[in-house]
N, C-alpha and C positions, 0 to 999 in steps of 0.2 A: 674493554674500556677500563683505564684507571683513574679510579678516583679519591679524589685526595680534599679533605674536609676537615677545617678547623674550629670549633667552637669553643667557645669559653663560658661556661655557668654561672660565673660569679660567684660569690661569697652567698650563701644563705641568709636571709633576711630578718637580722634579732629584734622582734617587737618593742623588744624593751631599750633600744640601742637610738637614738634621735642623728645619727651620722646618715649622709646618703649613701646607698649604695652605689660602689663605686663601677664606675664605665667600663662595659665591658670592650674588650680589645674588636677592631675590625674583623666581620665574617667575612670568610673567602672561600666558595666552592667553586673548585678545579677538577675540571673532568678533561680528558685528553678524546678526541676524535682524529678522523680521517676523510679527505670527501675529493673530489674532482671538478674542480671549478676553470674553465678554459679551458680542457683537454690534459692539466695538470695534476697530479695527483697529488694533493698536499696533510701534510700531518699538522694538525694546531692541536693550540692549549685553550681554554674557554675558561674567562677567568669572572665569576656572576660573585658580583663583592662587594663590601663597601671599603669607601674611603674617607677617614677621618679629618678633617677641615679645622684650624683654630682660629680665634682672635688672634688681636694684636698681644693678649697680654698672657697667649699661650696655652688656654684653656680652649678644648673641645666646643664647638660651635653647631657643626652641621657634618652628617653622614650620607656621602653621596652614593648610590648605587648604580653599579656601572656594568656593564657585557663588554669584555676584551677578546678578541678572540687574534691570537697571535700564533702567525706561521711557525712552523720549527723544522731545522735543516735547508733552510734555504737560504744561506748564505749568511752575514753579517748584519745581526739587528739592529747595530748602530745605523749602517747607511740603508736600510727600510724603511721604505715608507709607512707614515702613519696618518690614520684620517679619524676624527673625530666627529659623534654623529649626536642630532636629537632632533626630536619633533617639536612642536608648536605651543599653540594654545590663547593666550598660554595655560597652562594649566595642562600641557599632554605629557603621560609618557610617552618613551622611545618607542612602543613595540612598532607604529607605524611603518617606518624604514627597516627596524631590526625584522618584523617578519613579512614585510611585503616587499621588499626589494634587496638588500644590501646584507641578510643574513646570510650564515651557511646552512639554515632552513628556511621556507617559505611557507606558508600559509596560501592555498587556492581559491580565489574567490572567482565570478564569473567577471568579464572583463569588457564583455559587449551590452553593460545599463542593464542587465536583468539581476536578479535577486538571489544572493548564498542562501543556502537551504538551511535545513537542521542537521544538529552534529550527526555525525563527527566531520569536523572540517577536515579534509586532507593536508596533513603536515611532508612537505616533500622534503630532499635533498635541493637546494638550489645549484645548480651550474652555475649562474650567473653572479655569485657572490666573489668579489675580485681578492678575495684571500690570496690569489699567485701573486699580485702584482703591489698590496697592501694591506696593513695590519689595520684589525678595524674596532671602533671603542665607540660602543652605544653609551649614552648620559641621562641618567631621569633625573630631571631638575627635585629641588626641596617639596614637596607633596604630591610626588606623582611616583609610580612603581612603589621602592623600599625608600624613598630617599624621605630624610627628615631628622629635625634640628635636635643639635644638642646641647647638654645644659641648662644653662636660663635661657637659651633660645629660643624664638617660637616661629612658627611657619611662614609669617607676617614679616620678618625681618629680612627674610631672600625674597619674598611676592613683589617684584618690582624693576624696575627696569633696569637702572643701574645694578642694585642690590643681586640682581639675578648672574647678571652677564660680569660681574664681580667671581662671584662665586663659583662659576664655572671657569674663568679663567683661572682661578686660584686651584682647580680639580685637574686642568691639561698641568698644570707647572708642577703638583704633583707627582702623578701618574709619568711625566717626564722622568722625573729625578726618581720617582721607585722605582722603575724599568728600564732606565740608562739606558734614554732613548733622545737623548738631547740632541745628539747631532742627525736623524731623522728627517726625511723630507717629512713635511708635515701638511696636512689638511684639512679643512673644516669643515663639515655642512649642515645643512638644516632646512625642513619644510618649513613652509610658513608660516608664523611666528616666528619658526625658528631659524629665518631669512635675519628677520629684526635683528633678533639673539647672536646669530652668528658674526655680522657684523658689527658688533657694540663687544663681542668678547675678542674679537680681532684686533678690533681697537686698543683695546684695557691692555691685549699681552704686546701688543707692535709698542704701543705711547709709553711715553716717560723715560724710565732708563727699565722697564721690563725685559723688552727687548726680544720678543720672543713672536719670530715672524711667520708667515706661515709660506705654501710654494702658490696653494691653490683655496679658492671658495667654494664648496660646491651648494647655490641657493636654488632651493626645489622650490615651484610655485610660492612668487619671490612677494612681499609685502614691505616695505624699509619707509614709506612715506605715508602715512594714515588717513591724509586729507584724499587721497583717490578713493577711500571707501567709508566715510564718511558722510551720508544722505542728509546733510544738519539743512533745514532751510537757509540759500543761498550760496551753497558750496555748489559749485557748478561742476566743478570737478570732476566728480564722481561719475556725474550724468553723462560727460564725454569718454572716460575712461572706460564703461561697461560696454558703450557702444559694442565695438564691434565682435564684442561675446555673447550680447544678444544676437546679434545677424547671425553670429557661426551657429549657433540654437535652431533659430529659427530656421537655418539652412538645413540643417541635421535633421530637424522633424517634418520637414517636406512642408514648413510656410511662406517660402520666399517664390512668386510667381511671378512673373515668367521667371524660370531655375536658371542661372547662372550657369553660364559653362566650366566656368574657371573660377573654383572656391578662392582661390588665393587674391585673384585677380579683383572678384566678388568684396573679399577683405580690404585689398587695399583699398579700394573705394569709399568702403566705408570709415576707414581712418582716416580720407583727404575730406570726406562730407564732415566728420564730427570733428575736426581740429578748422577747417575754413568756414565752415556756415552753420551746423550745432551749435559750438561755444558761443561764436558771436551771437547766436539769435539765442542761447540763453544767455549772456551778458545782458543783450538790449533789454531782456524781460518786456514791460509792457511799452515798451518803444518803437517796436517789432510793429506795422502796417499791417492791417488786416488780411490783405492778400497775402505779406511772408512767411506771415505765422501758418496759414492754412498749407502753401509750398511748403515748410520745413516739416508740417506735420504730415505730408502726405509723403514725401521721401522719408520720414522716419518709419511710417507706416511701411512702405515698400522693402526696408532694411530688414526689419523687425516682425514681420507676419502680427502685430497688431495692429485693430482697425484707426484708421485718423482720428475716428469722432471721438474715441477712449480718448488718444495721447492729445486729442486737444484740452479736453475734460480737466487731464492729469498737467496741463501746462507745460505743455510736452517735457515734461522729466518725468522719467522711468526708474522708478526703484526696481533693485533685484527681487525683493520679495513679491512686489506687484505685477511684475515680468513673469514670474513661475507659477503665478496662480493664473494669471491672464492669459495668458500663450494657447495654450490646450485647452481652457475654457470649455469649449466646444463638443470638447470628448470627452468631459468627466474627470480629467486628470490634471495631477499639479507634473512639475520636474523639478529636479535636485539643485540643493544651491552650489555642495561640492563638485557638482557633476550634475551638469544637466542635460545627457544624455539619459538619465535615470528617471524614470517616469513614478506618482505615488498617485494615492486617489485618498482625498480628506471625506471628514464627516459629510459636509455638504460641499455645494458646489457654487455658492451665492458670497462666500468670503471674500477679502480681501487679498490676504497672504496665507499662505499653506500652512496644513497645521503643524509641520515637522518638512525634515529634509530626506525624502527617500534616499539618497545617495549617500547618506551615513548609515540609516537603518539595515541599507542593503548588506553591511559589511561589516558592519562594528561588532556581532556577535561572531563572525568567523575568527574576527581578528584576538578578540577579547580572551573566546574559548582555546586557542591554538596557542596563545602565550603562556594561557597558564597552564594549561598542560605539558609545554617544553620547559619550562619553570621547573616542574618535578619530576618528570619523567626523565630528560633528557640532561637539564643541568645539572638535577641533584639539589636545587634549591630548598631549605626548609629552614624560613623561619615564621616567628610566634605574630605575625601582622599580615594584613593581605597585601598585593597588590595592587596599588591602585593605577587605571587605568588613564583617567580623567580626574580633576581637581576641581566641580565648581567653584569652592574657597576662592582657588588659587586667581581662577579668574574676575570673580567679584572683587575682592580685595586687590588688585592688583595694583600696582603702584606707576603709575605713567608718569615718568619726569625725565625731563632729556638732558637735565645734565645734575649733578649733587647738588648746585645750587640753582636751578631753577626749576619752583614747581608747575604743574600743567593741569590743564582738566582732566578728572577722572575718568572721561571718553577719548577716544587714541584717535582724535579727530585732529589733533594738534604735534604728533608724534610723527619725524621726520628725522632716520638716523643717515638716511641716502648721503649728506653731505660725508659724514664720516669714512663712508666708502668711496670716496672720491681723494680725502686725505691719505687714505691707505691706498690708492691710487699710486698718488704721486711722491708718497715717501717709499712705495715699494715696485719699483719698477720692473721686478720679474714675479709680481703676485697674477697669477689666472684665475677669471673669473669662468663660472660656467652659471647661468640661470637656465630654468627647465621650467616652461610654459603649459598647462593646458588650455588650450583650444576651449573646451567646453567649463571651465573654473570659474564660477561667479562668486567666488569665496578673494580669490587674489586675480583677478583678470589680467589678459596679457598684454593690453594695448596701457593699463594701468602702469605695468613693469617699465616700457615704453617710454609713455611720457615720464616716469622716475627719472629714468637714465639720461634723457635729452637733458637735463638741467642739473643741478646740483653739485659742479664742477665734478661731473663724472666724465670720464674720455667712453665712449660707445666703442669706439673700433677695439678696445681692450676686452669687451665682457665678447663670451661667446653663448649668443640668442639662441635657444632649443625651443621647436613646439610640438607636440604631441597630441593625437588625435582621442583624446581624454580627459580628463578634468583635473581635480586638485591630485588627487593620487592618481598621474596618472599611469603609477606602476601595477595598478589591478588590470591592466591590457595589457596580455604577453607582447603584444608588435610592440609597444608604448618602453616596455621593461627591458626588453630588447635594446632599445634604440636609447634608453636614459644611460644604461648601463655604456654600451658603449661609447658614449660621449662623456663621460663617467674616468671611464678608463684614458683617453683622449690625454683628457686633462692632466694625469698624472704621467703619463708617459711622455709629456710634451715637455718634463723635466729631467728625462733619463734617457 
């Protein structure tokens, strides 16, 4: 393996001198590997760097840190494909996607709801990383990973909805032009949050005269309208939307009696109950006749393996939080909000809401530990700041406004970019969408995704629906990782 490493030390720092020390030049560690991904044998370049960003007035702004990992010898890197990747939050880095599904390493965690151990996590070779078929560029947005502001900037000036999805459009137009890779198929994606993100940066580079289109979306456990998870008193929304991911739960842990033959069938049921008689009977709220309310709460109950007298209690709306503590009640246990096939057990058993989400605890230290150790072991990574993983900042401070001049509450209960992927719809008539569903996700639900789509002048027959027998990530299940991947691949080959 060669490796090839630049740094710049700067000027030494005169006490006595009041000038600022001046910017040092962008770091870039490049190491060359080799792996087999689809029965292909391919040689890449891995490029863990940053990239420098300016104002309008040409001054350094912000330092984006990036993982490029590009084929070499396979033919013409102008007409290669390129896909552009990041996770959530907001407030996440990439390692998400970078080591649980879409790298040329992976990170093993257990995939059937039970719990990663203590280190050492097993770092594999992934097969399944699409390096044969496209070149791949993980993004940590401004306070997450190495990324972060330069100048008089400060972290506060990218935390934000526009300001964000700004900024990483300005990182592809980049990364374009230093890699003379413009004429490139191109593609986008992003887990949830980074569903939002991806399609508001779609936006920024398609609009105006930027002009910079893409072929394909790829939205992993997809969020783009806020008011579907939004529990604000009178948001009815929400309480239809979770539907029928509470039943897949409740089906999953053996409370649905008499058991349904046919889950799917089981499903659709439950989506015709909660959009024809749910919604209405929470619209009516206390208009509802005493005998409907008890019918609606008792079909709720039979969906839901909760008892009627609870969801009468609770006005039959179901919170997620109150759904995970309530469910297994029984047995001493709460379930995951990312994945609620993932079972936790709280201090007591007498709460409300759980005291944490097993299905993050399960994993975030495999994932955490196995980054940073590819960081320096493998990358060659070294600099003078850590990693960050997660950003609370980022997400406290965050800045919710959907458009430069309109502002909004500081709760993303009002935050609805769905329409804009509707406009890029129909100004891009060979753009593929691909959305990737978990089954078990109470974090971005899929009957949620769903009702999105039906409305917002989005065309349905255009996105292509995935669901997966897992939750928010649901590439922690080899069948699940299998099966995204492939449809994964789908999409970009439906261009060549």
């Amino acid at each position: 393996m060669t490796i090839n490493q630049s740094t710049n030390a700067g000027k030494t720092e005169d006490t006595k001198s009041i000038e600022a020390k001046p910017l040092e030049p962008p770091k870039q560690f490049v190491t060359h590997h080799e792996g087999s991904f689809h029965n292909h044998h391919i040689a890449y370049r891995a490029i863990a760097g940053e990239t420098h960003l300016k104002d309008k007035a040409g001054k350094p702004k912000a330092s984006l840190f990036s993982f490029a990992y590009l084929a070499e010898h396979v033919g013409d890197p102008a007409s290669r494909p390129i896909t552009f990747l990041f996770n959530g939050g907001p407030g996440s880095a990439s390692l998400w996607l970078h080591m649980g599904v879409f790298g040329p390493q992976r990170v093993l965690v257990p995939g059937d709801g039970s719990f990663a151990k203590g280190p050492p996590y097993p770092l594999v070779d992934n097969p399944n990383c699409c390096l044969d078929v496209t070149d791949l560029v993980f993004i940590d947005p401004i306070g997450t990973g190495f990324s972060q502001p330069l100048g008089e900037a400060k972290p506060e000036d990218f935390w934000g909805l526009n300001e964000d999805a700004s900024l990483i459009a300005e990182f592809i137009i980049q990364f374009l032009t230093d890699h003379k890779r413009w004429s490139s198929p191109r593609y986008l994606g992003g887990e949830s949050y980074g569903t939002t993100r991806s399609v508001l940066t779609a936006g920024k580079l398609h609009g105006g005269l930027a002009g910079v289109a893409f072929n394909g979306l790829l939205l992993i456990s997809v969020i783009l309208d806020f008011h579907t998870a939004n529990f604000e008193k009178g948001n009815i929304l929400p309480d239809v939307s979770y539907l029928p991911t509470y039943a897949a739960t409740a089906l999953h842990h053996g409370k649905i009696d008499p058991m349904p033959a046919d889950r799917d069938a089981f499903l659709n049921e439950v989506r015709q109950f909660a959009l024809q008689n749910y919604a209405p009977a929470l619209l009516a709220g206390n208009r509802l006749t005493p005998e409907r309310y008890k019918q609606i709460s008792s079909e709720l109950a039979g969906m839901t393996g909760l008892s009627a007298a609870w969801i009468e209690r609770a006005h039959l709306r179901l919170s997620p939080s109150r759904f995970r503590k309530e469910l297994l009640r029984d047995q001493g246990a709460t379930i995951g909000r990312f994945d609620t096939r993932y079972l936790g057990a709280d201090y007591d058993n007498v709460g409300e809401t759980p005291d944490d989400d097993p299905a993050a605890y399960a994993v975030k230290g495999a994932y955490t530990s196995a980054m940073q150790d590819y960081l320096g072991r493998m990358l060659k990574v070294e600099l003078d700041r850590p990693y960050v993983v997660f950003s609370m900042d980022a997400l406290k401070k965050w800045k919710w406004t959907s458009s430069q001049e309109k502002e909004v509450s500081s709760w993303p209960g009002y935050i609805n970019v769905a329409p804009e992927l509707g406009r890029l719809q129909r100004e891009c008539p060979g753009l593929k969408i691909l959305m990737a569903n978990g089954l078990y996700d109470l974090a971005t639900p899929f009957f949620a995704v769903e009702n999105t789509i039906a409305g917002n002048g989005i065309d349905a027959t255009r996105i292509d629906m995935r669901y997966y027998e897992a939750g928010h990530m649901m590439y922690v299940n080899e069948d699940c990782l299998t099966a995204l991947i492939a449809d994964f691949r789908s999409l970009i080959k439906a261009e060549q």
